[in-house]
C-alpha positions in Angstrom: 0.0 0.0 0.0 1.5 3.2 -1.0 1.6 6.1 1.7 0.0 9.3 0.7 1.8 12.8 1.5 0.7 16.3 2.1 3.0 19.2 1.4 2.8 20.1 5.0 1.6 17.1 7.2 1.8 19.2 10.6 -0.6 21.5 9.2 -2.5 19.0 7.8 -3.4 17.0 11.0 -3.0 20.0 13.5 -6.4 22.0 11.6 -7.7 18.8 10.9 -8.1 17.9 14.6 -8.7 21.7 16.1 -10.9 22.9 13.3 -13.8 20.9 14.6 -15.7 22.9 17.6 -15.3 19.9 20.5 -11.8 19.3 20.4 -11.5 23.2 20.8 -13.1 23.4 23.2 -11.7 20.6 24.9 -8.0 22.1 24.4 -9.1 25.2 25.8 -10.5 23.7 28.6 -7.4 22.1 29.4 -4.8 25.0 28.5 -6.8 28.5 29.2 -5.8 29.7 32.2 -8.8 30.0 34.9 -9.3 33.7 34.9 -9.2 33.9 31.1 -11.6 30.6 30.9 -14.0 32.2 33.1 -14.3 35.2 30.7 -15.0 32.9 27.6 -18.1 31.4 26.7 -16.8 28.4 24.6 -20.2 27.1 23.1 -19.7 30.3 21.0 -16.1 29.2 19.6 -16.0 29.8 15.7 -13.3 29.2 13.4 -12.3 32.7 11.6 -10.8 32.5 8.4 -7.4 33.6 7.4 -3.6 33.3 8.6 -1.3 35.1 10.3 1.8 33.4 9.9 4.8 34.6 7.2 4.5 33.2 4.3 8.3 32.2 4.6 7.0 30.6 7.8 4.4 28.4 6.6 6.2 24.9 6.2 7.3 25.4 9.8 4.3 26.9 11.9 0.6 26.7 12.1 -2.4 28.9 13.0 -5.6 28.9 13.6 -7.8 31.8 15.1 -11.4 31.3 17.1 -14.0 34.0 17.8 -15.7 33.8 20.8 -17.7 35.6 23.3 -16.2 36.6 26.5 -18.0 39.3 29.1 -15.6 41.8 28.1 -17.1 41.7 24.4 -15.9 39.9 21.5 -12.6 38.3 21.9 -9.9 35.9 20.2 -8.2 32.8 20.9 -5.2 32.6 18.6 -3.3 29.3 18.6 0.0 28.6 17.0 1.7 25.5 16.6 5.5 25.6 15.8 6.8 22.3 14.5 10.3 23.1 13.1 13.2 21.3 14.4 14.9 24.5 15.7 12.8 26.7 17.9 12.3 30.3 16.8 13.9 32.8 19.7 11.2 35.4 18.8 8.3 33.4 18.4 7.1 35.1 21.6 7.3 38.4 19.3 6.0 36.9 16.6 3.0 35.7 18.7 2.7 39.6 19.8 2.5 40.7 16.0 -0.2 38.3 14.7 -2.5 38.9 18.0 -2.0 43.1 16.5 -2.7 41.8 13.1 -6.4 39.7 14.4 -6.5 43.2 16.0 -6.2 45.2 13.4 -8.9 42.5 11.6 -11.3 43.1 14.4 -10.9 46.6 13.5 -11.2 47.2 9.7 -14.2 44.9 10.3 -16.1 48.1 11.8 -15.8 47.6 15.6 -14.6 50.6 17.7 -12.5 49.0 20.4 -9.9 46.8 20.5 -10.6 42.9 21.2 -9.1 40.8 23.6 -6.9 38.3 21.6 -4.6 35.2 24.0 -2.4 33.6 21.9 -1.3 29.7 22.8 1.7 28.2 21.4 1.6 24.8 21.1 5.5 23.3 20.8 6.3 20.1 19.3 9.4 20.2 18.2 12.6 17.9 18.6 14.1 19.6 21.1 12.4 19.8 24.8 11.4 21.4 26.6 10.6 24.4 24.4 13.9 26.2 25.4 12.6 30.4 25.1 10.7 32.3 27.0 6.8 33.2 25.7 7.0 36.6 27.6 7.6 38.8 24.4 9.6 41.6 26.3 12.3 39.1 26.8 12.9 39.6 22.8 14.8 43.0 23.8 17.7 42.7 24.6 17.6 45.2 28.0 14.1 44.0 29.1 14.1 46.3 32.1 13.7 49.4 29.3 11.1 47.8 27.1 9.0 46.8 30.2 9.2 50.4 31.2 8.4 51.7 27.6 5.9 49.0 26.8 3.8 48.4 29.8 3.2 52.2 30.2 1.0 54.7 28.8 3.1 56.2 25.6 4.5 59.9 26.1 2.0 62.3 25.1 3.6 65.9 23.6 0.1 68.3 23.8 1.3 71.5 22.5 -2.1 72.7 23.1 -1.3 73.1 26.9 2.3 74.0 26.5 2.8 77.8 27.8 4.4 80.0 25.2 7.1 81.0 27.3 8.1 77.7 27.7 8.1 76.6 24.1 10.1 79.4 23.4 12.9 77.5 25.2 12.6 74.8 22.6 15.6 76.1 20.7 14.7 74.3 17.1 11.3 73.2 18.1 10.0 76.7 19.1 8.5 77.8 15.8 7.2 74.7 14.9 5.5 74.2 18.2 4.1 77.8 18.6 2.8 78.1 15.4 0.9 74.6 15.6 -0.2 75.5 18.9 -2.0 78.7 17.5 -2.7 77.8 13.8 -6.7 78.6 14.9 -6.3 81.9 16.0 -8.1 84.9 13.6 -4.8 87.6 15.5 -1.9 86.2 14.8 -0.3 89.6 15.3 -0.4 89.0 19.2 2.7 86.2 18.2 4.6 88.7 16.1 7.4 89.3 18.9 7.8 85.6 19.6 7.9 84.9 15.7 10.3 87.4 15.1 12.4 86.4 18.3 12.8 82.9 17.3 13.6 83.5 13.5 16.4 86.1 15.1 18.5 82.9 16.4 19.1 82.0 13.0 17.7 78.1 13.6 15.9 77.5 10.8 16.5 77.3 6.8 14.8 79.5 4.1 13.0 76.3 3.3 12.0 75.8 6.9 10.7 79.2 6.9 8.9 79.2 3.5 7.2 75.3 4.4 6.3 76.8 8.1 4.5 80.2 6.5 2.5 78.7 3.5 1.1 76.0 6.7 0.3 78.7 7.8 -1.9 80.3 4.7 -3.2 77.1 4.4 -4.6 76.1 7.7 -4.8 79.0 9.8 -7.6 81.4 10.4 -5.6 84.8 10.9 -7.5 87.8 9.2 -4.6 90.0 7.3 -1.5 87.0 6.7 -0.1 89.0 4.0 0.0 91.7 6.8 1.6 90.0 9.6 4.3 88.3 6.7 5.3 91.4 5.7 5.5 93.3 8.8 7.4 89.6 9.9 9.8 89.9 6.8 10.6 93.9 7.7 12.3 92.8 10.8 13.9 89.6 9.9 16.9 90.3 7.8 17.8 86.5 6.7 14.6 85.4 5.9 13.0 88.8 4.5 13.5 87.6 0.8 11.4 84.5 1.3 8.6 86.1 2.9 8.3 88.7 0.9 7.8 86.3 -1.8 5.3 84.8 0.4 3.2 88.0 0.9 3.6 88.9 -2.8 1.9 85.4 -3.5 -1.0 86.1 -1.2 -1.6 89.7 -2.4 -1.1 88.5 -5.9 -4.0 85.9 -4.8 -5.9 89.0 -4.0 -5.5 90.9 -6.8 -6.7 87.4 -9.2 -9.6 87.1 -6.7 -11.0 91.0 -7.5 -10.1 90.7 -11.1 -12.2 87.6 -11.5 -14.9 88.7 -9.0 -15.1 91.9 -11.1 -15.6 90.4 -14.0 -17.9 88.0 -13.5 -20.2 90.4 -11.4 -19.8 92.7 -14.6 -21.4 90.1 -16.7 -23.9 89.0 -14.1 -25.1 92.7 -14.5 -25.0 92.9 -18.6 -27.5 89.6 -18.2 -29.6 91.0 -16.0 -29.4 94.1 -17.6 -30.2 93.1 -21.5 -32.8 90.8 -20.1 -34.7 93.7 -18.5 -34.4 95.4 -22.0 -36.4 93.1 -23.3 -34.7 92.4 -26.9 -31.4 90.6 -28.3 -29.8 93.9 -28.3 -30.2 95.5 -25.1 -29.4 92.2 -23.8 -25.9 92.0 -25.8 -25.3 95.4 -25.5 -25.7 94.8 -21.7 -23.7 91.9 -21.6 -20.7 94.0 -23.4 -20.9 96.7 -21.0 -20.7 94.7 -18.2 -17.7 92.5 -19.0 -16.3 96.0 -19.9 -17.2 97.3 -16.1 -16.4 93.8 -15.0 -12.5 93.9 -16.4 -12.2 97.4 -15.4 -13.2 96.7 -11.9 -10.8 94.2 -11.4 -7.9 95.6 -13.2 -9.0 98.8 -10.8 -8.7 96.2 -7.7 -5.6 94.9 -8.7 -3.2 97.5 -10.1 -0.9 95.4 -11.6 0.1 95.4 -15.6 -0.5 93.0 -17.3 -2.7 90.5 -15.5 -0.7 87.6 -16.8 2.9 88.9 -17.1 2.6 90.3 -13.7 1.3 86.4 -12.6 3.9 84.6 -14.0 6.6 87.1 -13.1 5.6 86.3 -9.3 4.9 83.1 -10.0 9.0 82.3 -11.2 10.0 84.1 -8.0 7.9 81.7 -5.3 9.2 79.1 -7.0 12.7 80.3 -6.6 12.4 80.7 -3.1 11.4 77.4 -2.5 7.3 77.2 -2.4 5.9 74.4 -4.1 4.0 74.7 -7.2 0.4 73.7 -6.1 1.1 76.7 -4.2 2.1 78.8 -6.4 -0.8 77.8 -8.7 -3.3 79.0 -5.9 -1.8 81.9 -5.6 -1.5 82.9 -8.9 -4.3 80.9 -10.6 -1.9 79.6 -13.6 -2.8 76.5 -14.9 -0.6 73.5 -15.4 0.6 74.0 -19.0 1.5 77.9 -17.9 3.4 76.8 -15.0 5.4 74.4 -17.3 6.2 77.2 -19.4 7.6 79.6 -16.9 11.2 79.0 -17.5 10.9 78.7 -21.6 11.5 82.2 -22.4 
């Protein structure tokens, strides 16, 4: 009689045996400690589907992973069998990162809350007994740190309750963190000192500067930026040149804004205008008049020459300085083919 193989016999036998409900719940009778068996209500045992284990891993370990219902909510049994000739040093780390990853599961499954997930490894291998410790902090090698990192609540930096003369002794950090701590203020102008103070120590790079100041265009809710950039840039010699730019790009924003606004009100009034008249030409000549009041409005509003010119003229100049170009095509409303085209003359 010929013997029949599988590829991988161990795994074979070990799911054929656990996969059925009653001998789970018989091993985990046996195995679960007491205060983790009492939580469990092992009639509800169910088989999930999926693996944890490397894929590298595969010919040497084993895992299967049971729902069940435990008075803390829905939890996880996660069993592991390792069946390779040498035990693995880390498997207590590698038992750590697949109860994350039936975590993480349990998660992108649409519950709120982590589950409870005890993982069991069962050891048959030739040597015995199992030679390494399950406890996964003994992975590290200085245990006494990792316990102390790792079985504490993680350091928590809240800028939000940081007091601004403090931060200001945060050398590098300062800017960043006072900014960030008042990105949702409408008067910025009440940090100009500290600003100006903390860009005086010559800490940070142009770049630095030019990233930190567009953040704060972006996401902040001060009233007059272009103001406070300016009046920021008049008293900081190395970085004047790059804010300037900066508050060119914003006022340049402005100027496009009024230009369009006045041109489009313009025609809104020719519409409404020639439609009042009645006939096809009152309501053209209406519409003419008011794209003419509409572009004289904004080129009024904007007092620049050359509406395009002056936009790509500012626009070479942010980009020169550093600011990126999704940026500059906010500020300057220049479309992808004229940005491409700034350096061809």
């Amino acid at each position: 009689m010929s013997k029949k193989f599988t590829p991988t016999p161990h795994d074979a036998v070990f799911k054929q045996f656990l996969s059925e409900k009653e001998t789970a719940k018989d091993f985990f009778d046996i195995w679960l400690p007491d205060e983790i068996k009492a939580l469990c209500d092992l009639d509800s045992l169910k088989v999930e589907s999926g693996s944890f284990v490397d894929s590298e891993m595969k010919n040497y370990q084993s895992d299967i992973l049971y729902s069940v219902k435990t008075e803390k909510g829905q939890g996880y049994l996660y069993l592991l069998i390792e069946h390779q000739s040498t035990p693995d040093k880390l498997m207590a780390w590698r038992l750590m990162r697949y109860s994350m990853a039936a975590m993480q599961k349990h998660l992108e499954a649409g519950h709120k809350e982590l589950p409870l997930v005890f993982p069991i490894l069962f050891y048959c291998g030739e040597k015995s007994p199992h030679p390494y410790s399950t406890d996964w902090l003994d992975c590290f090698s200085g245990r006494d740190i990792a316990e102390k990192i790792y079985t504490k609540p993680f350091k928590l930096v809240d800028v939000t309750t940081l007091d601004d003369g403090e931060i200001m002794q945060h050398k590098r950090m300062a800017l960043l963190e006072l900014i960030q701590k008042h990105i949702r203020r409408r008067d910025m102008a009440e940090l100009l000192n500290s600003i100006v103070k903390l860009l005086s120590y010559n800490y940070y790079t142009d770049n630095q500067v030019i990233t930190m100041f567009n953040y704060l265009i972006q996401e902040g809710n001060a009233e007059q930026p272009a103001k406070l950039i300016k009046e920021i840039a008049r008293q900081t010699e190395k970085h004047e040149g790059a804010l300037m730019n900066i508050a060119q790009g914003i006022r340049e924003e402005g100027i496009q804004q009024g230009i369009q606004q006045g041109m489009q009100q313009g025609i809104q009034q020719g519409i409404q205008q020639g439609m009042q008249q009645g006939i096809q030409q009152g309501m053209q000549q209406g519409i003419q008049q008011g794209m003419q009041q509409g572009i004289q409005q904004g080129m009024q509003q904007g007092k620049v020459e050359g509406e395009k010119q002056a936009s790509m003229k500012i626009a070479r100049q942010m980009l020169e300085s550093g600011m990126d170009r999704q940026s500059v095509m906010k500020f300057t409303s220049l479309n992808d083919t004229e940005m491409s085209n700034l350096f061809k003359d």
